[in-house]
C-alpha positions as CSV (number, residue, x, y, z in Angstrom):
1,X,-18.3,-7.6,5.0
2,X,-22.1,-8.4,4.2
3,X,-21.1,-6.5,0.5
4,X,-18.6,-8.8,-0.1
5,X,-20.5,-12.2,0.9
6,X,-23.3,-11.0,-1.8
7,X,-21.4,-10.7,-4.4
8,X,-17.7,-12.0,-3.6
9,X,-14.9,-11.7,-6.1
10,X,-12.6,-14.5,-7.5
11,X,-9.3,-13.1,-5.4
12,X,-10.1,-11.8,-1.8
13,X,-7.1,-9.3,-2.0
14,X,-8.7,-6.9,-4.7
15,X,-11.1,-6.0,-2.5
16,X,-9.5,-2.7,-1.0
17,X,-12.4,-2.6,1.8
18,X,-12.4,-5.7,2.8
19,X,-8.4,-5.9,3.6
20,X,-8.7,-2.8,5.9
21,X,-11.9,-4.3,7.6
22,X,-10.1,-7.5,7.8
23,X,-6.6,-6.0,8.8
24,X,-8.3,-4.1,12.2
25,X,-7.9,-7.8,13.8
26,X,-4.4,-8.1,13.4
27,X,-1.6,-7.7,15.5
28,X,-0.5,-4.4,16.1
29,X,2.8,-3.7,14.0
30,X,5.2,-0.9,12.8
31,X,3.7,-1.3,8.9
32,X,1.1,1.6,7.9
33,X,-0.9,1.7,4.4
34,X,0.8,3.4,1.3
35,X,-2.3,5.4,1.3
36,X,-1.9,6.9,4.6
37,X,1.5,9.0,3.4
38,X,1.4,11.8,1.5
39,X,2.8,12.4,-2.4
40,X,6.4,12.5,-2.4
41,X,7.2,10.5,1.2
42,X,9.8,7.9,1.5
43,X,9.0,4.5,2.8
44,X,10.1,0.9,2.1
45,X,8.3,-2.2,1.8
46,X,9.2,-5.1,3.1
47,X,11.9,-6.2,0.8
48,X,14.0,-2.8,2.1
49,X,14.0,-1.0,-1.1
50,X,13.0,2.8,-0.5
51,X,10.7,4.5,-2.8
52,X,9.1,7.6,-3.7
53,X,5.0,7.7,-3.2
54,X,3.6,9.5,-6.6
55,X,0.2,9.8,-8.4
56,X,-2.7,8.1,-8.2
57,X,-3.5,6.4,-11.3
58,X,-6.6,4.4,-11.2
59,X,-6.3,2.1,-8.1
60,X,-2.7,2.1,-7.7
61,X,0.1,4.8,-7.0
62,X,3.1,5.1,-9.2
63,X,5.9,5.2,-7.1
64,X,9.8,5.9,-8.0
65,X,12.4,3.4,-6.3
66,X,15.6,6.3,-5.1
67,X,18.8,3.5,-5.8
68,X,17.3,2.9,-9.7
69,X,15.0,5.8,-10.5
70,X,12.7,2.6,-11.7
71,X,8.9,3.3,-11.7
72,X,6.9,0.5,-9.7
73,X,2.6,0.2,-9.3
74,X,1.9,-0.1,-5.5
75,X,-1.4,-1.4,-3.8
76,X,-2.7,1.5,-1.5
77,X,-2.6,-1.3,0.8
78,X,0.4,-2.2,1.1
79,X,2.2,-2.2,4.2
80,X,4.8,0.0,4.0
81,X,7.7,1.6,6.7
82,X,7.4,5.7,6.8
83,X,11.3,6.8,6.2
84,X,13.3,9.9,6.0
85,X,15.7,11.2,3.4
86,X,19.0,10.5,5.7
């Protein structure tokens, strides 16, 4: 937090380390970060679409949406549901 006041950037929500600092004082929920699964998991954000976690590329993971086979770039921080194949 005393990083971020020195020097803050023009949108809060870049900031990687200052959404995880800032998201230990909300209430407790079934969401986990995309970054906490490993390659190849299924989850779903909140819009209920189920994806495939891939790569890392730079800052954000490529991931591969199952009903389209459409290629999306997610925040690691996104909140996301752990799911299972069936």
């Amino acid at each position: 937090m005393k990083v971020y006041s020195v020097s803050p950037s023009a949108a809060s929500c870049t900031d990687v380390r200052l959404i995880k600092i800032l998201k230990k004082y909300d209430d407790a929920s079934d969401y986990i970060h995309l970054e906490e699964l490993n390659e190849n998991q299924i989850f779903s954000l909140k819009d209920s679409r189920r994806y495939i976690k891939g790569k890392k590329l730079r800052k954000r993971f490529l991931c591969t949406e199952i009903g389209t086979g459409r290629k999306y770039l997610i925040s690691p921080i996104a909140e996301v549901i752990k799911e299972t194949l069936f």
